[in-house]
C-alpha positions as CSV (number, residue, x, y, z in Angstrom):
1,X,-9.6,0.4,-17.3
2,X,-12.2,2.1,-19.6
3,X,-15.6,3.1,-18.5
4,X,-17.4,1.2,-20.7
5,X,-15.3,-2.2,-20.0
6,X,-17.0,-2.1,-16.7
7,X,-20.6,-1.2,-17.5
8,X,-20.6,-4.5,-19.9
9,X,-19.0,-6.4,-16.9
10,X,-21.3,-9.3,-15.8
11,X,-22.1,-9.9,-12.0
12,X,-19.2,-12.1,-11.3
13,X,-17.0,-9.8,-13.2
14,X,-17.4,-7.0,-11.4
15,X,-17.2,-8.9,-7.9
16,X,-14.0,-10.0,-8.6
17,X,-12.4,-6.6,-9.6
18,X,-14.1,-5.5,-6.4
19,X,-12.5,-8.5,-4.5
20,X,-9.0,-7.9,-6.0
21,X,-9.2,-3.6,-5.1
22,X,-9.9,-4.4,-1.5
23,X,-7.6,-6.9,-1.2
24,X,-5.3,-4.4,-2.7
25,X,-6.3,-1.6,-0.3
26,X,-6.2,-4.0,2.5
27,X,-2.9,-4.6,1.9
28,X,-1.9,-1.1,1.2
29,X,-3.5,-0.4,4.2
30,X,-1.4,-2.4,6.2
31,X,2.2,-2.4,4.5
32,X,1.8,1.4,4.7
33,X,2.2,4.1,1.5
34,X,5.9,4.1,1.2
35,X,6.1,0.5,0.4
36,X,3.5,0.9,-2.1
37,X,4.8,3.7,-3.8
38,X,8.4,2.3,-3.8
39,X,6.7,-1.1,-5.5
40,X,4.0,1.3,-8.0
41,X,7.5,2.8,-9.3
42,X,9.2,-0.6,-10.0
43,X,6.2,-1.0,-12.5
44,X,4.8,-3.8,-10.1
45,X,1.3,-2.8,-10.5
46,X,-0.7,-5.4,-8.6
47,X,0.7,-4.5,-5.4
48,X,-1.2,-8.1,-4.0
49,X,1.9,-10.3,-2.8
């Protein structure tokens, strides 16, 4: 994602993105790195199930 995509992000915009990363690094968090990793390879990059 560019830079400047985000600074002309509205409000609602930018809470969502912020919603969707923590959900990813809850979920990270809790399936562990490996599993991540092994999915970020397969090309699934939205690692939310």
């Amino acid at each position: 994602m560019e830079i400047m995509e985000i600074k002309n992000m509205t409000t609602v915009e930018m809470r969502n993105l912020l919603n969707k990363l923590t959900k990813e690094i809850r979920f990270r968090e809790a399936v562990g790195e490996e599993i991540w990793q092994r999915r970020q390879k397969v090309g699934n990059k939205s690692c939310i199930p």
